[in-house]
N, C-alpha and C positions, 0 to 999 in steps of 0.2 A: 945161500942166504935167500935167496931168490925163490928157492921153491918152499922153503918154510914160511916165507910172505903170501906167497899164494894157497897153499894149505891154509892159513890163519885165516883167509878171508873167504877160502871156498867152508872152512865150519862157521864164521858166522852167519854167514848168507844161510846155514843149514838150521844152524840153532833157530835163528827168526822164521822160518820157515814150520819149524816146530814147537815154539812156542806161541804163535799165530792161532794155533788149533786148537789149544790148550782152551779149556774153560778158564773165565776170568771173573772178576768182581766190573760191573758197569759203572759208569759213572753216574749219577743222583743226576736226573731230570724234571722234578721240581722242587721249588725251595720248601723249607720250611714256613710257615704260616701259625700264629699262636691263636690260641681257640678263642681271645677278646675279636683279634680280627675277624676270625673265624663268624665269630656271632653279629657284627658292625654288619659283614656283607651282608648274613642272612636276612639281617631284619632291612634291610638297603631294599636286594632284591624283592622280599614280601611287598615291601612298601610303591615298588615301582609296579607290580603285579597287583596291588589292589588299585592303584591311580589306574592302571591301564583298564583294568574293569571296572574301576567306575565311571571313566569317561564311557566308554564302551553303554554301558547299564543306566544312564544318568541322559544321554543324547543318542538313543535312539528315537525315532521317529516319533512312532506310539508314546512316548514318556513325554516328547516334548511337546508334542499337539497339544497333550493334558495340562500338562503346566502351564502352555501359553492361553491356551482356555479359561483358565482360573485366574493367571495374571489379570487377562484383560477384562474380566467380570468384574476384577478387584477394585479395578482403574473405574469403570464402568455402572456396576452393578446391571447390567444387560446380560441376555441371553443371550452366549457367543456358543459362536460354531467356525471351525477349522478345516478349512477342505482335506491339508496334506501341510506337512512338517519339512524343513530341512535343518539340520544342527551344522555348523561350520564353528572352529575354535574361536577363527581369529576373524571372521566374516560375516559372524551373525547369522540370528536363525532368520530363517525365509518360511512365511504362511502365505499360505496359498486359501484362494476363496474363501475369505473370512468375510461371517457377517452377524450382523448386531440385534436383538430383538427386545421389544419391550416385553419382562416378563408376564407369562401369564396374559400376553391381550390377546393371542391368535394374528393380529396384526402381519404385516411383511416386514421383512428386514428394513429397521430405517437408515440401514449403515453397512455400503459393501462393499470390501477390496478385493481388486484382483490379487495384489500381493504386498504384505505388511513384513518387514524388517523390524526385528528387536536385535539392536544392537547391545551388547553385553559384556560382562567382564568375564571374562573367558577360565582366569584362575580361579573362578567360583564354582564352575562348575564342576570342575572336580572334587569340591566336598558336596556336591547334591543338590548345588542351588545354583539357579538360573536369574541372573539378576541384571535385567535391561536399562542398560543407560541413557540410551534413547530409542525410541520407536518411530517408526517413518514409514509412512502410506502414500502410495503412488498414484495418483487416477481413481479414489475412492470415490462413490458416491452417499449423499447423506440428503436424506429428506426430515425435515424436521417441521411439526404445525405450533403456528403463533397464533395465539387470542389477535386479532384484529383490536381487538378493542382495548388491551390493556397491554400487547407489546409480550407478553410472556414467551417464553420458549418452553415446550410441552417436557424435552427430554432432558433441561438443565434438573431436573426435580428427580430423574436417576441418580446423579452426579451426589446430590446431598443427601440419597439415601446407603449412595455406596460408601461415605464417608461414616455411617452411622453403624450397618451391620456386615461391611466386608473390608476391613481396615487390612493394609499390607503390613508385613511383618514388620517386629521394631527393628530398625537398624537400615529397612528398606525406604530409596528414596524414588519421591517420585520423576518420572523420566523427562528429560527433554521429545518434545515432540513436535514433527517436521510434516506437515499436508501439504504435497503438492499437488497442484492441476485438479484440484477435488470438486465436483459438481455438485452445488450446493441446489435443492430446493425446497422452501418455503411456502408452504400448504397454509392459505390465510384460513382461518376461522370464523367466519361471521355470519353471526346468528344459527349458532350449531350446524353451517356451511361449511366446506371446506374448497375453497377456490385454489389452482394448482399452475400460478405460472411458469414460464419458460424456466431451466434451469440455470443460475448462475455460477462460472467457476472461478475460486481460487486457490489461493495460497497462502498456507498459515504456520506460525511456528508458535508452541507454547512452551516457556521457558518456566520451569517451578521456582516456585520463591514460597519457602515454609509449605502449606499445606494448601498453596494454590498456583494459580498461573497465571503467568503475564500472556497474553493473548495479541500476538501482531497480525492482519490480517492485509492485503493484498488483493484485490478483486482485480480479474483482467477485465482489458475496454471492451465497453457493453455495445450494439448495435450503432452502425453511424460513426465507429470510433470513439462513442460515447464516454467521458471517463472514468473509471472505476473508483472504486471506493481505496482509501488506505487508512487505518485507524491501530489501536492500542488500546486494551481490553483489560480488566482483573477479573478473572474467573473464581472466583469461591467455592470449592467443593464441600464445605461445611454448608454454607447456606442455599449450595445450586442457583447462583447469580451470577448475572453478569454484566458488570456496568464499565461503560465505553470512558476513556479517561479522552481520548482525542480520535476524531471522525473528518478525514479531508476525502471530498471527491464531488464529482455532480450531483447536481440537487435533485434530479431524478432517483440517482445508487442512494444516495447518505438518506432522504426520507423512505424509501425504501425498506432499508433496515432498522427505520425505527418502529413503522407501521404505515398497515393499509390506510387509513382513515387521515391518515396529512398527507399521502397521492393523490386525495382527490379535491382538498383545497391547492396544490401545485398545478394540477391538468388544469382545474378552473381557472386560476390566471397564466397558466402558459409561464409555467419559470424556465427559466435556463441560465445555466452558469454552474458556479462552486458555492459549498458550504463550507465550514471549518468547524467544527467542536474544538472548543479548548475547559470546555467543566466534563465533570462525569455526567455519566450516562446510565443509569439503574431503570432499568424497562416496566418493571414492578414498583418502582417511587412514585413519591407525588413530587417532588423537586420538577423547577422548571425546568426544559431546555432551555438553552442560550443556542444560535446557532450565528456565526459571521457570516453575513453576504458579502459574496468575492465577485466581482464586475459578472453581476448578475442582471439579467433582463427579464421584462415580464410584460404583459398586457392585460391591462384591467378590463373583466367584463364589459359589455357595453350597456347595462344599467350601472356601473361606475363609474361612466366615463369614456372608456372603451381607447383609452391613450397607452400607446407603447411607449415605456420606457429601459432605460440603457444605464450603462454602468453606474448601476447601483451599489450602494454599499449599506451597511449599517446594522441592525441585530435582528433576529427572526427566531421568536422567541414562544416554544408551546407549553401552558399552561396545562397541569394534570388533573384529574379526579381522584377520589382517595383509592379506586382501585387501579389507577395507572391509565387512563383512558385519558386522552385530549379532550379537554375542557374551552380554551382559549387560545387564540394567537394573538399576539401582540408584534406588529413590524415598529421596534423603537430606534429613532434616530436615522431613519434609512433617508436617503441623499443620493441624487442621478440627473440625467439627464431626460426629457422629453424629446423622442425624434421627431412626433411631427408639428412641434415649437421651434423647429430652428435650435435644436438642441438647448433650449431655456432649460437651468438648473430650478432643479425641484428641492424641497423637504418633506417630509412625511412621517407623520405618526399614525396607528391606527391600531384600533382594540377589536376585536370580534369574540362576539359572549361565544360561539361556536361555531360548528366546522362546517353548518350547513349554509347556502348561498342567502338566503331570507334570514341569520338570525340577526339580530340588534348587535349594532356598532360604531364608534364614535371615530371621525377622522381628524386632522388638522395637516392640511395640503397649502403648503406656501410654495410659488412659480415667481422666479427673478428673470426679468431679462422676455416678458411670455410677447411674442408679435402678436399683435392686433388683426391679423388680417387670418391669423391660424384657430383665428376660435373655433370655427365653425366645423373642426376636424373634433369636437367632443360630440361623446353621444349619451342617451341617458337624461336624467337629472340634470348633469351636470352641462350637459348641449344644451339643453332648456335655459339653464338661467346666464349663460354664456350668448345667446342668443336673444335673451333680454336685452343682456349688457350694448351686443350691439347695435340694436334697437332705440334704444334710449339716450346710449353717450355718442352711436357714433365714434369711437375711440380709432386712433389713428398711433401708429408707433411701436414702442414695448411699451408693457405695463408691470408692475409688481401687484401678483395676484397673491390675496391670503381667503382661504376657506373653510370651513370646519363641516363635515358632513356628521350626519347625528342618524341614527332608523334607534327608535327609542324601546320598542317592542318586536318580538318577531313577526314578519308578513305585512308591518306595519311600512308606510311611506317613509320618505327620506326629508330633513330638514337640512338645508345649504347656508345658513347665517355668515354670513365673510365682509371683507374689506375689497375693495380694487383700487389701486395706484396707477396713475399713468406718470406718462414725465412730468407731465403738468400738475394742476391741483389734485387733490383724491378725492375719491366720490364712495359713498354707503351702499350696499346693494341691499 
């Protein structure tokens, strides 16, 4: 029994052995697939093969220098130039020495960065369009020239033409835009002049609202730790304007950027301190300024008097021409102290027909609390009839002084009509 067990097992081991060699049928190593699938993938992978070439085709270098060329003409209406491109999906594109030209002047660039970011929606780019949702420039510079005489800005008048023949597509919006560290300078104009002070820098963000921008502005401190300007702006790119809604910094910055020609009624009395805007501001208006004096000091010429005074307050207010040129200043309701009265509180109102030191202007100067023994620190007109005063009364103590000063005509003398009070009776001068 035993060897027919073992026979039985030495032919199987033989059969598999031989039928091991034998050709067989394999077994199916991939599935079936129906031709709907069949077609789903194919049109899949075309569709992954055309996005791959047209990011490819779409954010090259050369393609995109061009587009961003045109963009920023569009924004602009300026003759742009591109040094070099970079395309990034998710990173934004990076321009490299871009700069800005007034077309057709031969002029220089009035606008040049080392390197401009357009940030972007990334999924756009793959249908062909490059569409920036904000643009940001680092360390730009910008030279821009102002009428002295009427406050204009020369290249806001770009702005209203680019609105007029290089409009951006429909559906495209305009971008948030970030300036920082940017050197700003302001080329005065006057009398077909153009005067080029020191450069000032800041930082700016324009925020679009409909077909313009909100304008925030940021000046760093100026020499001396001097303080900068901070204001809020609406820019117009249909009409190329731009009127300041609010203006806070030192009275040196804030007239500054209104115009040359009120720097040089400030140097004449030596202002110092803060202003504030709280009305708009259109450069091209005839509307008045209004400006708040913030514990501001100053020293009246010494044909005015020649008295220093201290924390003032009260309105400081420039009157226009019809083309936008200063006409009048008006100091209404201003209120301080006199330092070399033993700080006696002042009042004062004062009108000036203009901005030169001779023209015609009427005052009314009321002093509470004035020492008697301090008159003699006036000079001018106004040391004159103070030197009357003590002349004649002899005056002893404080006094409440009221004065009205009057120059009726330009180059013409000064009339001083007033009251004097002492503690005692009051006397006419």
């Amino acid at each position: 029994m035993s060897v027919f067990l073992r026979y039985g097992l030495w032919a199987r081991r033989l059969a598999r052995r031989v039928t091991s060699r034998l050709p067989r049928k394999r077994r199916r190593m991939w599935r079936y697939v129906s031709p709907r699938r069949r077609g789903v993938t194919l049109i899949a992978l075309v569709t992954l093969v055309a996005m791959v070439y047209g990011y490819w085709a779409m954010t090259t270098d050369k393609r995109v220098r061009r587009h961003a060329k045109w963009y920023l003409r569009s924004l602009t209406n300026a003759h742009v130039t591109v040094g070099d491109a970079h395309f990034s999906f998710f990173g934004g594109i990076e321009l490299y020495d871009v700069c800005a030209y007034v077309p057709d002047s031969g002029d220089p660039p009035f606008f040049r960065a080392p390197v401009v970011v357009l940030r972007h929606n990334p999924w756009a780019a793959l249908t062909g369009r490059i569409r920036p949702t904000e643009v940001q420039f680092d360390d730009p510079e910008l030279s821009v020239e102002r009428d002295s005489a009427t406050g204009k800005i020369s290249i806001l008048g770009l702005l209203r033409q680019a609105r007029g023949d290089a409009k951006l597509p429909p559906g495209v919006r305009l971008p948030q835009i970030i300036v920082r560290r940017a050197s700003l300078r302001v080329d005065e104009k006057i009398n077909d002049l153009s005067v080029s002070p020191f450069p000032q820098v800041w930082n700016a963000s324009l925020t679009p609202r409909g077909n313009a921008y909100v304008l925030a502005v940021e000046q760093q401190a100026g020499e001396g730790g001097r303080k900068g300007i901070t204001g809020v702006g609406d820019l117009d790119l249909e009409k190329g304007t731009l009127e300041w809604r609010y203006l806070s910094g030192s009275i040196p910055s804030v007239v500054a950027a209104l115009s040359n020609q009120y720097e040089k009624w400030v140097a004449r009395y030596q202002v110092e301190g803060d202003l504030r805007l709280t009305g708009a501001i259109d450069p091209g208006a005839t509307d008045p300024i209004e400006l708040d004096l913030v514990n501001v000091s100053l020293r009246f010429p010494p044909a005015e008097g020649g008295l220093r005074v201290h924390q003032v307050s009260g309105q400081l207010v420039f009157y226009r021409q019809q083309d936008g040129s200063p006409e009048r200043i008006e100091l209404r309701d201003v209120s301080g102290r006199i330092g070399e009265a033993g700080d006696a509180r002042f009042e004062l109102s004062v009108m000036y027909e203009g901005m030169s030191a001779d023209q015609p202007f009427k005052a009314d100067l009321a002093i509470h609390g004035f020492p008697a023994s301090e008159l003699a620190h006036a000079t001018g007109r106004l040391g004159e009839i103070f030197d009357n005063i003590v002349e004649q009364f002899q005056p002893d103590g404080t006094m409440d002084l009221q004065v009205g000063f009057a120059r009726e005509e330009q180059g013409g003398g000064d009339r001083l009509p007033g009251d004097l009070a002492s503690d005692g009776p009051g006397c006419d001068v």
